[in-house]
Backbone as CSV, one residue per row, in Angstrom:
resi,resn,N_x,N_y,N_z,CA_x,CA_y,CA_z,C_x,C_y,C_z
1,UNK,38.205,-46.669,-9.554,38.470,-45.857,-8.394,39.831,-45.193,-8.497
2,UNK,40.899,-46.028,-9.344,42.152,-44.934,-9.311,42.349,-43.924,-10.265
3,UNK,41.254,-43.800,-10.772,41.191,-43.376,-12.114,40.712,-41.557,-11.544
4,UNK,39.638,-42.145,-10.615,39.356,-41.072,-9.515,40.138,-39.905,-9.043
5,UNK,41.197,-41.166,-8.120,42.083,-40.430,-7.915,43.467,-39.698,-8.182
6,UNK,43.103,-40.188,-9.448,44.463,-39.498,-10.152,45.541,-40.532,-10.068
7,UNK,45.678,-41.857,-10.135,45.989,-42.614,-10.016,46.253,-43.205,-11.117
8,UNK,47.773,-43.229,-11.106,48.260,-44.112,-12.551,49.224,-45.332,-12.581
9,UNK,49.068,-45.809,-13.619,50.535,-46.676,-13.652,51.811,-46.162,-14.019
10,UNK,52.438,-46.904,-13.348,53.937,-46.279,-13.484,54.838,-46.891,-14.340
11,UNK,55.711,-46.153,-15.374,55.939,-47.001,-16.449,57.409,-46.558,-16.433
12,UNK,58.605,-47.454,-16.061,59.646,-47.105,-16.199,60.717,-46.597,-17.717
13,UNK,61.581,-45.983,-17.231,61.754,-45.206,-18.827,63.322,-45.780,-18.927
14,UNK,63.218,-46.351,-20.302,64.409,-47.291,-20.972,65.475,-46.496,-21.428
15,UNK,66.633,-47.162,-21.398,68.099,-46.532,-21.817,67.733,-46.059,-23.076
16,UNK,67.357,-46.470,-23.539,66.992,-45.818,-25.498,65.995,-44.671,-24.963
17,UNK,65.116,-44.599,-24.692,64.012,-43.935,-24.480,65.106,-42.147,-23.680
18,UNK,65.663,-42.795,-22.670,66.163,-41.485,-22.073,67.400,-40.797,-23.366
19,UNK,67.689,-41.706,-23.680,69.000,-41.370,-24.988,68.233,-40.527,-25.967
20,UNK,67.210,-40.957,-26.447,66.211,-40.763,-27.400,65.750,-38.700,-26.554
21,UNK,65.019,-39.334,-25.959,65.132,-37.700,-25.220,66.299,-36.171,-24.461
22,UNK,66.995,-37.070,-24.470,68.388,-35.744,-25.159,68.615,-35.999,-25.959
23,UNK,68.541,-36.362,-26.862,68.908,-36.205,-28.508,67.765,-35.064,-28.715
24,UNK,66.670,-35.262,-28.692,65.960,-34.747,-29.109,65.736,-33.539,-28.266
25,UNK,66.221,-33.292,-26.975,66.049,-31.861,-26.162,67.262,-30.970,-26.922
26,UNK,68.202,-31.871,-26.997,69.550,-30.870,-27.491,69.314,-30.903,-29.097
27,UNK,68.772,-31.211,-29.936,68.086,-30.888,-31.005,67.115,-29.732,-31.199
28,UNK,66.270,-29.557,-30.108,65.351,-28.135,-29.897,66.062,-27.296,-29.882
29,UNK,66.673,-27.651,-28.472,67.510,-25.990,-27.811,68.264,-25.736,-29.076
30,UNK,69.387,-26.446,-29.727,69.889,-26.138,-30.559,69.512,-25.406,-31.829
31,UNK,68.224,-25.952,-32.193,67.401,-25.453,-33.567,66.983,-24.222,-32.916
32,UNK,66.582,-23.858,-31.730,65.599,-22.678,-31.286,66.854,-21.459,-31.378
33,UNK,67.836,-21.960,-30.651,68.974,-20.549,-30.545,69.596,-20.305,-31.900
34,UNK,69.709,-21.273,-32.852,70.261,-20.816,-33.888,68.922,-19.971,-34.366
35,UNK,68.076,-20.644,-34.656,67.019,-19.551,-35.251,67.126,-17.968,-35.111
36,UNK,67.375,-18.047,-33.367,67.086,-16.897,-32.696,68.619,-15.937,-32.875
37,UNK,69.212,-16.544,-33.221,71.104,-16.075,-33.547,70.795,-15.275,-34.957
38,UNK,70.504,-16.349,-36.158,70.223,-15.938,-37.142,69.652,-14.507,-37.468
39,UNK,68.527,-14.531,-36.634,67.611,-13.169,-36.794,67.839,-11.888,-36.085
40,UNK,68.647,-12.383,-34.836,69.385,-11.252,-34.415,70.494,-10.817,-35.202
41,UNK,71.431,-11.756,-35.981,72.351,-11.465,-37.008,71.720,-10.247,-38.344
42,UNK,70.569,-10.396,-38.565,69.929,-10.210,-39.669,69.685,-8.542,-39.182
43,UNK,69.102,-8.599,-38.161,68.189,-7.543,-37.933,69.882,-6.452,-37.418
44,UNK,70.597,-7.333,-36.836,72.066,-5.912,-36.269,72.415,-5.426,-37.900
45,UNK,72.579,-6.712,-38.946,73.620,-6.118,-40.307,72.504,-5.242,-40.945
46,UNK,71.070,-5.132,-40.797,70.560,-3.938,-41.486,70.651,-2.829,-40.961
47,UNK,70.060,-3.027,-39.184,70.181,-1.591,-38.644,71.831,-0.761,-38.761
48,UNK,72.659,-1.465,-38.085,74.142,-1.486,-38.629,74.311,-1.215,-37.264
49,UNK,73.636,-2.237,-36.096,74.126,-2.099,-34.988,73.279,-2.208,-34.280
50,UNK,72.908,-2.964,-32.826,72.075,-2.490,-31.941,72.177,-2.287,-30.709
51,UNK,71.763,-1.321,-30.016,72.058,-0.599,-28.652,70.859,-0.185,-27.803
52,UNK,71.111,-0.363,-26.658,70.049,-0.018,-25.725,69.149,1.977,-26.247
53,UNK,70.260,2.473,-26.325,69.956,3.981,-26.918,68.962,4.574,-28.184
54,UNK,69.545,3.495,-28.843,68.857,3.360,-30.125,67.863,3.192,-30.574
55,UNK,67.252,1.910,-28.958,66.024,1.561,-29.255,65.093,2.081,-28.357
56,UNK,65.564,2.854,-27.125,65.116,3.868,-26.731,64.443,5.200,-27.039
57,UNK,65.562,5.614,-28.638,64.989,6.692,-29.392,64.087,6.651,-30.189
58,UNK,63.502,5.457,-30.261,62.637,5.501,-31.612,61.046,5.424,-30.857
59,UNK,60.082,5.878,-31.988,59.126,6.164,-31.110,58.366,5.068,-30.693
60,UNK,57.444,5.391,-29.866,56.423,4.300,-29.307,56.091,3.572,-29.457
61,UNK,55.257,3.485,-31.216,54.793,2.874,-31.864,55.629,1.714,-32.329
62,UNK,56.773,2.035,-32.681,57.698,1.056,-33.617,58.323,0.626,-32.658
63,UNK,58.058,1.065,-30.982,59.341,0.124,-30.200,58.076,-0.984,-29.574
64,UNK,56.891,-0.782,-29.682,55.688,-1.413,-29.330,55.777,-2.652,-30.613
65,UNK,55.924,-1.892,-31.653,55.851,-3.236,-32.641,57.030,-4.008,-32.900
66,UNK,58.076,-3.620,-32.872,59.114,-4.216,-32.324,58.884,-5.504,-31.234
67,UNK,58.629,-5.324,-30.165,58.269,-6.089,-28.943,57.077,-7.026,-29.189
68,UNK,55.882,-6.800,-30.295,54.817,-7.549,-30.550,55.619,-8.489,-31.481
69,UNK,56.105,-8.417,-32.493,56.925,-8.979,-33.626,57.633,-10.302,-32.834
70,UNK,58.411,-9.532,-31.922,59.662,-10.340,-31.716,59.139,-11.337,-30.299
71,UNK,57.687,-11.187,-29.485,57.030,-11.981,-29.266,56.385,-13.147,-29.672
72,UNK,55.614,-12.827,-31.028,55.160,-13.707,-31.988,55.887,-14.811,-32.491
73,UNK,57.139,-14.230,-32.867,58.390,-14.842,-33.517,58.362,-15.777,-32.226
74,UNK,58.462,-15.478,-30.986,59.063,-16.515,-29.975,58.103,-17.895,-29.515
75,UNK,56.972,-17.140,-29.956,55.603,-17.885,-29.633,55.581,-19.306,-30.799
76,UNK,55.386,-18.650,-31.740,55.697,-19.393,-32.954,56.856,-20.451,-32.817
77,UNK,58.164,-20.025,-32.709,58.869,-21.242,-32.287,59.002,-21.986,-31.475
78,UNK,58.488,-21.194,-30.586,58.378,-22.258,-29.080,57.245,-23.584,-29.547
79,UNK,56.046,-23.086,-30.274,54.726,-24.269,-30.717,55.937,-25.230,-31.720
80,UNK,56.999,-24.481,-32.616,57.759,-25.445,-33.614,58.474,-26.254,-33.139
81,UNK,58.976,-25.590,-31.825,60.036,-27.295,-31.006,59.408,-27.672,-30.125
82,UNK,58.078,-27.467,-29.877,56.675,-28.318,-28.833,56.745,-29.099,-29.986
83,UNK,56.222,-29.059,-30.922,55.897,-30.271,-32.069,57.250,-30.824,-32.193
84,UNK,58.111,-30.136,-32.387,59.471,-31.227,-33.395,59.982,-32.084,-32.053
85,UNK,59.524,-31.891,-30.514,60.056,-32.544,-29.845,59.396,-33.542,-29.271
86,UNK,57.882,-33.464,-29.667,56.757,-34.779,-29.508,57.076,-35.215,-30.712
87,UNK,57.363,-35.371,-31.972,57.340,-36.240,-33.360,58.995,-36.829,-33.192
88,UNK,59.628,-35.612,-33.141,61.457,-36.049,-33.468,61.473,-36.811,-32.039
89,UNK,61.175,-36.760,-30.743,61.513,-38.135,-29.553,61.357,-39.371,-30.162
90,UNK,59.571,-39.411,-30.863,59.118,-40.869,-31.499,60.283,-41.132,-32.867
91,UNK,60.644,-40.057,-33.704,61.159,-40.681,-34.748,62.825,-41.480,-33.935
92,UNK,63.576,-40.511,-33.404,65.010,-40.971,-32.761,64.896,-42.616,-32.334
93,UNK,62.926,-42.687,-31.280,63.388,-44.033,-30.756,63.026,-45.077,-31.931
94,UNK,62.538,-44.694,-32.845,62.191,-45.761,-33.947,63.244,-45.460,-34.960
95,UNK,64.037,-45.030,-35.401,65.102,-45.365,-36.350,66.294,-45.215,-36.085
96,UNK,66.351,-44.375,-35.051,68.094,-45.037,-34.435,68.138,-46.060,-33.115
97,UNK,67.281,-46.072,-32.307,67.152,-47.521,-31.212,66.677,-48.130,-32.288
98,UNK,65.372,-48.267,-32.840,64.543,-49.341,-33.439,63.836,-50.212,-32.184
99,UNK,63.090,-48.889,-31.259,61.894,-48.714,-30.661,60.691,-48.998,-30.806
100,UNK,60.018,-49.214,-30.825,58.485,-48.419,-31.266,58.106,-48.147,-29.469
101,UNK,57.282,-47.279,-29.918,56.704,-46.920,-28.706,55.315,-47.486,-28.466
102,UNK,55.115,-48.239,-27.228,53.975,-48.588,-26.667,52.512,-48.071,-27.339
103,UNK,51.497,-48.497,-27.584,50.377,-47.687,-27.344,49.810,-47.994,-25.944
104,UNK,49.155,-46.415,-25.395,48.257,-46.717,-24.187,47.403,-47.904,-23.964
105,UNK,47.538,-48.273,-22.926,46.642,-49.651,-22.464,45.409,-48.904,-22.789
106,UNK,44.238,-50.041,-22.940,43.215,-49.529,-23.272,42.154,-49.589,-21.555
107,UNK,41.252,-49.014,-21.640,40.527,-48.458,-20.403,39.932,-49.761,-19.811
108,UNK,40.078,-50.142,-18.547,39.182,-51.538,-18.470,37.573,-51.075,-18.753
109,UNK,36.726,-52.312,-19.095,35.600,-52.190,-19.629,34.716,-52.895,-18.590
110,UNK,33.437,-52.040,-18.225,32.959,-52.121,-16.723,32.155,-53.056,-17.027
């Protein structure tokens, strides 16, 4: 019946466990903006500069693919620190606490 209602157990979250999860949030953010630093670095030293004007002048097509590109790119990393931050939480609490993490209780059997 609680299963029904959306009804769960409540599982309190351990000093390692919360430690473990900023390590690993400030590990994302960190990996995501450098990424995103990098490629803005890359893309100003070829054009040899970038400006609202600039990208105004160019035509349709290439400011359309521009915007698809640099979507993809965001999409893509966003799925890379969804994963590195479900695997890298579990690795932090198992080799620097020396954690393991629970497995789910199993379902009672009717």
């Amino acid at each position: 019946m609680d299963e029904e209602l959306g009804l769960h157990e409540v599982r309190w979250v351990t000093h390692e466990e919360l430690l473990a999860k900023i390590l690993c949030g400030g590990l994302v953010v960190s990996l995501l903006l450098t990424i995103i630093g990098a490629i803005l670095s890359v893309i100003e030293l070829r054009a040899g500069g970038l400006s609202a004007a600039g990208f105004v002048a160019l035509p349709f097509s290439f400011k359309f693919l521009i915007i698809a590109v640099s979507l993809l790119v965001f999409f893509i990393l966003l799925a890379f620190t969804a994963f590195l931050w479900r695997k890298g939480y579990k690795l932090v609490l198992k080799y620097v606490f020396g954690v393991k993490e629970e497995a789910p209780a199993a379902p009672p059997v009717e």
